[in-house]
C-alpha positions in Angstrom: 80.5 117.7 110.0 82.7 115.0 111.9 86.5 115.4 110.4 90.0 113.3 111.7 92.1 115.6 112.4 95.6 115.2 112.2 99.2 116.6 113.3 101.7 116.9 111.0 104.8 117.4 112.6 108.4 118.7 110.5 111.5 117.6 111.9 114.8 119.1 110.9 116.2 116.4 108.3 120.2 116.0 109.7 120.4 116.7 113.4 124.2 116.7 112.7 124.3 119.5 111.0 122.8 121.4 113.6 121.3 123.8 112.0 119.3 126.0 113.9 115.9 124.8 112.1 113.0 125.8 114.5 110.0 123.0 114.9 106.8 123.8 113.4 103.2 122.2 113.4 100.5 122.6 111.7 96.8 120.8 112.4 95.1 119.8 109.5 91.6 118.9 109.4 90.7 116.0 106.6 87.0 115.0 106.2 86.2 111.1 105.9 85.5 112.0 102.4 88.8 113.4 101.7 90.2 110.0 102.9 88.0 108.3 100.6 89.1 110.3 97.8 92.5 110.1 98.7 92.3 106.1 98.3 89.9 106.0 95.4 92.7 108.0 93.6 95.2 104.8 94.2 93.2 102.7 92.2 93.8 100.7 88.4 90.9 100.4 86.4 88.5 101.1 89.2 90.0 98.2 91.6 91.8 98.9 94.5 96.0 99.2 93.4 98.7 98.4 96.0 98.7 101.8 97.1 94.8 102.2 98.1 95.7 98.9 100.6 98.8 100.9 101.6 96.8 104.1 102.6 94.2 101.8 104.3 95.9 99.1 106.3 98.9 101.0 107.8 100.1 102.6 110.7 103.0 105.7 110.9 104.4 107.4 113.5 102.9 110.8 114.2 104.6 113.8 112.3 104.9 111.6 108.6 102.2 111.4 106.5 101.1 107.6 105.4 100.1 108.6 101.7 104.1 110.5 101.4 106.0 106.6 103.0 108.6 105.6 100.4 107.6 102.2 99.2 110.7 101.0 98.3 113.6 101.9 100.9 117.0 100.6 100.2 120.1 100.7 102.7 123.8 100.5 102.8 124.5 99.0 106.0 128.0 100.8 106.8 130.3 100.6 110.1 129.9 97.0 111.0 133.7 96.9 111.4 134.1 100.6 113.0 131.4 99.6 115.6 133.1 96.4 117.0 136.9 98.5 117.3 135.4 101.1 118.9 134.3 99.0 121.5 137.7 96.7 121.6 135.2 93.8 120.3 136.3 91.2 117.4 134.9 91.9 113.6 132.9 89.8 113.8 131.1 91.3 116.9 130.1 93.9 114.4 128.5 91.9 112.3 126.4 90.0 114.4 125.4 93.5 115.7 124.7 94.6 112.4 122.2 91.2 111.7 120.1 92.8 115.0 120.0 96.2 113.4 118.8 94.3 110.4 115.6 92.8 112.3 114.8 96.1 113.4 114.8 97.7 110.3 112.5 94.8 109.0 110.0 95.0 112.0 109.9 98.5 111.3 109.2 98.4 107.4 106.5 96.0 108.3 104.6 97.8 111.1 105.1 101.4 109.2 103.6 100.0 105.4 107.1 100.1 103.7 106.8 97.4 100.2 110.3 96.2 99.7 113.8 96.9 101.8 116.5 96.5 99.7 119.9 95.9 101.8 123.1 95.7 100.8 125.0 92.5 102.6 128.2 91.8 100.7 129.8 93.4 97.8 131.6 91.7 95.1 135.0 93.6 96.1 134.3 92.5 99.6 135.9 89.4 98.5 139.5 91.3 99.0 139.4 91.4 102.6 140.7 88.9 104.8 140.0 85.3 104.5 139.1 84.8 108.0 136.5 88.1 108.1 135.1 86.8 105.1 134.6 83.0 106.3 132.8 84.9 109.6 130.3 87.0 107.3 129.8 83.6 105.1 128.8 82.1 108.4 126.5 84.8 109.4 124.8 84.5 106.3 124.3 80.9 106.8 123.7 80.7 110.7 121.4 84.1 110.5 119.1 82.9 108.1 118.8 79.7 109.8 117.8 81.6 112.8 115.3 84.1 111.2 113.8 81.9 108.5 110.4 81.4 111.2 110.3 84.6 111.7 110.1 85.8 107.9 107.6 83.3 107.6 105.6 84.4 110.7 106.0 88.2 109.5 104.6 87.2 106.0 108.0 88.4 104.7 109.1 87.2 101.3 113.1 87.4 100.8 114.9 87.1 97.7 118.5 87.7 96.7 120.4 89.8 94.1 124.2 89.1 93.0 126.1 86.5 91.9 125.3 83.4 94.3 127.7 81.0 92.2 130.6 81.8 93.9 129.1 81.6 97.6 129.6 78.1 99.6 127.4 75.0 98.0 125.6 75.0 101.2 124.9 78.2 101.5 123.4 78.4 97.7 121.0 75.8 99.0 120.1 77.5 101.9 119.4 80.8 100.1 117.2 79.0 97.9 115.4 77.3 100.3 114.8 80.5 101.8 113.2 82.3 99.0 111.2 79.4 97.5 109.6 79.3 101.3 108.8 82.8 101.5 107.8 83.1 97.6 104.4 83.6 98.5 104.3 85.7 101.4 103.3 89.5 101.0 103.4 92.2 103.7 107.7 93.3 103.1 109.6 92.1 100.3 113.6 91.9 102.3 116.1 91.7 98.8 119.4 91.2 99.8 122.2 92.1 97.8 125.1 89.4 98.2 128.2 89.5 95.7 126.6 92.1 94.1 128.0 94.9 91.7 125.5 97.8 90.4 128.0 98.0 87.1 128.0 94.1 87.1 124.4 93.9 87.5 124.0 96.2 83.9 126.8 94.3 82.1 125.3 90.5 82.7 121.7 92.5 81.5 123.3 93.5 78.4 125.1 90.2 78.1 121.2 88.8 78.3 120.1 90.9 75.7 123.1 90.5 73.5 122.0 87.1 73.5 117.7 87.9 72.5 119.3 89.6 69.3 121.4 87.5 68.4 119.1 84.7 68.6 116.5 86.5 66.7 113.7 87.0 70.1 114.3 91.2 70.0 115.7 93.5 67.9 118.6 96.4 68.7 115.6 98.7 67.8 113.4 97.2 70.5 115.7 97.9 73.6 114.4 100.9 76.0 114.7 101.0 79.5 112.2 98.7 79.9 113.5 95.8 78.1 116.5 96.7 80.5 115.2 96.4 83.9 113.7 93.7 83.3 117.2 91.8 83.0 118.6 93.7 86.2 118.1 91.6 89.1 115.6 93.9 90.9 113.0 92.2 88.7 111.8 90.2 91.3 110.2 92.9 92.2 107.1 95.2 92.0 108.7 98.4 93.1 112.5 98.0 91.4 113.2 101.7 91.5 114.2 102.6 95.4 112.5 106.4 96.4 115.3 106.2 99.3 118.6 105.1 99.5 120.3 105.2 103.2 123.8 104.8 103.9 125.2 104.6 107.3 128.6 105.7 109.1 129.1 109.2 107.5 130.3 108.0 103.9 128.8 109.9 101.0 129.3 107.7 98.2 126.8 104.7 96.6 129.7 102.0 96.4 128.5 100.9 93.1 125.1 99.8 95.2 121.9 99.4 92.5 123.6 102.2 90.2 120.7 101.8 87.3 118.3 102.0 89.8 118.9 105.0 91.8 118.3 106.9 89.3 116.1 109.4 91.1 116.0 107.9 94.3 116.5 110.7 97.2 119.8 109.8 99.0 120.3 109.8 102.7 123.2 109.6 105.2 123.9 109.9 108.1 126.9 109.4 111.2 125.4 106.5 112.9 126.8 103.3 112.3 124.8 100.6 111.3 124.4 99.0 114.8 123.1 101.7 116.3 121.0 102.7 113.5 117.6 102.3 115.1 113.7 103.8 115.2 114.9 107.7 115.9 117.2 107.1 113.1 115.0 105.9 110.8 112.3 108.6 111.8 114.8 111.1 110.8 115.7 109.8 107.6 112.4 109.2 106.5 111.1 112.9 108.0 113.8 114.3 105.9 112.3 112.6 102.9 108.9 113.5 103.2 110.3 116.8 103.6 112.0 117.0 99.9 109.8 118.0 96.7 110.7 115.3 94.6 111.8 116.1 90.9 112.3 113.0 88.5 115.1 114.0 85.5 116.0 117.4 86.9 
């Protein structure tokens, strides 16, 4: 019988701990027809689902398993500011930096079959540090997405925002929008960016929204779930709303009120590197560590 066979490799999950964590392998031998089986499973109604093309038209590294990627992989992008003072460079140093480490991550999602990358850019308290830091990330924004617009539209990258654009520079508003009605119909990564965003804010404007439905007489109190929720938060744009990793860079161990309904079960990552330097080894151990975990949704 002709069989692929494959190596699965398991990596210890946080090199910084330094446990002592021996490596171990173990050769697996799948038959063609287990594959087939494997991607008839991620079917609807007999028709190929977005997971059957995920299992087909990807490509991992070797020691993670394709069918076990996380579809939906969201990031705090930490230690932007820590990076340029170590190195004696200006703030905004760190940022600019930081916009690199963001193409990376996005080059990566695309090559490795990850759906949607969820980042988080600027928080609504972010507006409390200094003027001048804040008019240099505004800037970014604006002259960064200038810069990578062709290349989201050459990567078949679809971008969209989440937060409260009102009270972000007219011409930067435009731009944004510009942005994500040219994408709109591209397909391979879905890049949300989170930009004056609040995870309790996000909840409150939802219930604000449905406050409105009943009063009006569209719903009634009765016919609110969790459903009827999400689908005022602004991760409705898209597919996959509900991250299955959340990374956060720099050695903090908090969320920072970062997509609070949505990380409900999402399995949390961290990790010393700073955002700058978080690269492909990085990102292999994060997402080594999460095909490691046995995932339990509500326990």
């Amino acid at each position: 019988m002709v069989s692929l066979q494959f190596r699965i490799c398991f990596i210890p999950s946080h090199l910084k701990l330094q446990l002592p964590v021996p490596r171990r392998s173990l050769d697996l031998k799948l038959p063609p027809r287990a594959l087939s089986s494997a991607i008839k499973a991620a079917t609807v109604n007999g028709h190929p689902g977005e997971d059957a093309g995920f299992l087909r038209g990807t490509a991992v590294p070797a020691g993670l398993r394709r069918e076990s990627m996380p579809r939906h992989v969201a990031v705090i992008m930490d230690g932007n500011r820590r990076w340029a003072r170590m190195r004696g460079l200006p703030v905004g140093s760190g940022y600019e930096a930081g916009v690199r480490a963001l193409r990376r991550m996005v080059e990566l999602c695309c090559k490795w079959g990850i759906r949607v990358l969820t980042v988080f850019a600027f928080s609504s308290d972010n507006w409390f540090r200094p003027k001048v830091e804040v008019d240099v990330l505004m800037a970014l924004f604006d002259r960064g997405l200038r810069e990578e617009l062709q290349y989201l539209v050459s990567a078949d990258v679809r971008i969209s925002i989440i937060g409260d654009s009102t009270k972000l520079f007219n011409s930067l508003q435009a731009l944004l929008a510009n942005a994500m009605e040219t994408t709109s119909k591209n397909s391979k990564l879905h890049l949300i960016v989170a930009v004056n965003y609040s995870g309790r804010s996000d909840v409150v404007q939802a219930c604000q929204k449905l406050a409105v439905k009943v009063k009006d007489g569209v719903i009634e109190p009765e016919d609110i779930n969790e459903l009827v929720v999400e689908r005022e938060l602004g991760t409705n744009c898209t597919d996959f709303p509900h991250p299955d990793l959340l990374i956060r860079t720099s050695g903090e161990l908090r969320v920072s009120n970062f997509l609070l309904w949505q990380l409900a079960h999402t399995e949390l990552y961290f990790t010393n590197s700073l955002w700058p330097d978080f690269g492909e080894d990085e990102f292999l151990l994060a997402l080594s560590s999460f095909q490691e975990r046995q995932r339990r949704y509500g326990c």
